[in-house]
C-alpha positions, 0 to 999 in steps of 0.5 A, spaced: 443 685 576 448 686 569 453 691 571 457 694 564 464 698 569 468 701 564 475 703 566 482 703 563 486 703 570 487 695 572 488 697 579 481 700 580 478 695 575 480 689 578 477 692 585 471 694 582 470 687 578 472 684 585 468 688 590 461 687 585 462 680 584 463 679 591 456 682 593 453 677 587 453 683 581 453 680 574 460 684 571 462 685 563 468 690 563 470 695 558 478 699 557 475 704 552 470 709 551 469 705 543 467 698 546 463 702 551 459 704 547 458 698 542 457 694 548 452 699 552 449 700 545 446 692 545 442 693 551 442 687 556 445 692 562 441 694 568 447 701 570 453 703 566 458 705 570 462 709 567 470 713 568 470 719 565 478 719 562 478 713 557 482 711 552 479 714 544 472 716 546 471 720 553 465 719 558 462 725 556 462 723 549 460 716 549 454 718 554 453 723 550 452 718 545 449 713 548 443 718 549 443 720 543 441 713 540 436 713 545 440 709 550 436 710 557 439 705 561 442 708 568 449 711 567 454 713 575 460 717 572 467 716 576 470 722 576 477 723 579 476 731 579 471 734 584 469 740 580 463 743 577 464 743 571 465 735 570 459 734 574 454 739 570 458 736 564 455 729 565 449 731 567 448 735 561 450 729 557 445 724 560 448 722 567 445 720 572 450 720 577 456 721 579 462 719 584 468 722 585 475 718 586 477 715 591 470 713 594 467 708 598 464 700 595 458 701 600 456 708 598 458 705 589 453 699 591 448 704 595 448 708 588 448 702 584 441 699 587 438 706 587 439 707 579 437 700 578 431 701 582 429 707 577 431 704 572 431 706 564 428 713 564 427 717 558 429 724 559 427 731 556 432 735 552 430 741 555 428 741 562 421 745 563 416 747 568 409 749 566 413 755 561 419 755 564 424 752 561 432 751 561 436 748 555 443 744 558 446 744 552 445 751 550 444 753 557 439 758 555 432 760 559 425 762 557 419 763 561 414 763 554 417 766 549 421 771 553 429 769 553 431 769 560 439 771 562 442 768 568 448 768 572 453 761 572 451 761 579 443 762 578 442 758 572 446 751 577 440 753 582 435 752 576 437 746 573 438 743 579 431 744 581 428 743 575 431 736 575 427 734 580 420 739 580 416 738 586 421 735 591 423 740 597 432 740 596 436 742 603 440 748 602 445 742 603 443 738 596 443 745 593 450 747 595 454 740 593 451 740 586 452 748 584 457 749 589 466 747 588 468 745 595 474 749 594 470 756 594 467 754 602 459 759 601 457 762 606 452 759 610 447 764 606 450 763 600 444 759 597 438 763 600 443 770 597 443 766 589 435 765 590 432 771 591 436 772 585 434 768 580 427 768 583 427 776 581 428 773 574 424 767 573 418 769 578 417 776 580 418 779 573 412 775 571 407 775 577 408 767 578 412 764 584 414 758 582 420 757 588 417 756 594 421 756 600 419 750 605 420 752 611 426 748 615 427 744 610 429 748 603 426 749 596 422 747 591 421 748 584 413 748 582 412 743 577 407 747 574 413 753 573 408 757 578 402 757 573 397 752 576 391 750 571 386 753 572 
């Protein structure tokens, strides 16, 4: 597998060509998000690892630019701040995933080998379910014509389930991706927050597109709630 690590700080560069050398991984290093992206750009990689402070262009931006080439190759984000801000920001910009510093190689590899499994996967601007829909990058939502607001906590929850429709995501998956660490949710946090958004999205409109699956979490109906007649 061709793996383009793209990280300005020698020490954590150096561990990271060594370390993916070792488990038998071809490796082409960038400093800078400009050669980044030029290199990323010309195709040739299986997944792009990818720090989030660069020199010139941010990881944000050269994802970001990257998926507005067209560009679907997996990208993993390396990020020193364990924030929700930074994650949403990523996936917003066409992230596949994301790891925090400092990480385990094993769990780096684990990663690797599942987007590389994946592989390139166009994804949609705007994320939809039958008529419900979300826009990331203006962080709007619609079920039909009928705008919907939501709260910061709520519309977390939705992207999240969105992303993924018709997988059943634990409470557990739904706290990590919508919820900083430092806020310590309460263990009813997540069934709190989808009643909510449920009463927005749903009840509203007579559909039930969040479905509790007992003992194990939510799903999101990949129909929105409106299965085809």
């Amino acid at each position: 597998m061709r793996v383009l690590v793209v990280e300005d700080e020698p020490k954590m560069a150096g561990l990271l060509r060594r370390g993916l050398t070792e488990e038998g991984y071809t490796v082409e290093m960038a400093t800078a998000g400009g050669p980044a992206l030029e290199w990323a750009r010309g195709g040739g990689f299986d997944v792009v690892v990818l720090d989030v402070m660069l020199p010139g262009l941010s990881g944000f931006e050269v994802c970001r630019r990257l998926r507005s080439h067209q560009v679907w190759v997996p990208v993993l984000m390396l990020t020193a701040r364990d924030g929700i801000r930074d994650r949403v920001t990523g996936l917003d910009g066409g992230a596949d995933d994301y790891l925090t510093k400092p990480f385990h190689l094993d769990e780096l590899l684990a990663r690797l080998r599942a987007l590389a499994r994946r592989g390139p996967v166009a994804r949609p601007t705007v994320l939809s379910a039958g008529d419900l829909r979300l826009d990331p990058a203006s962080r709007r939502c619609w079920r039909g014509h009928v705008e919907i607001e939501l709260t910061s906590k709520e519309y977390l929850l939705l992207e999240t389930l969105l992303r993924r429709p018709g997988a059943v995501l634990t409470r557990d998956v739904l706290v990590e991706h919508c919820w900083d660490f430092a806020e310590q949710p309460r263990s009813n946090v997540v069934d709190v927050h989808v009643r909510a958004l449920r009463e927005k999205i749903d009840r509203k409109f007579g559909v039930a597109a969040v479905e509790t699956v007992r003992g194990a979490g939510y799903r999101l109906r990949a129909d929105g709630g409106r299965p085809t007649p």
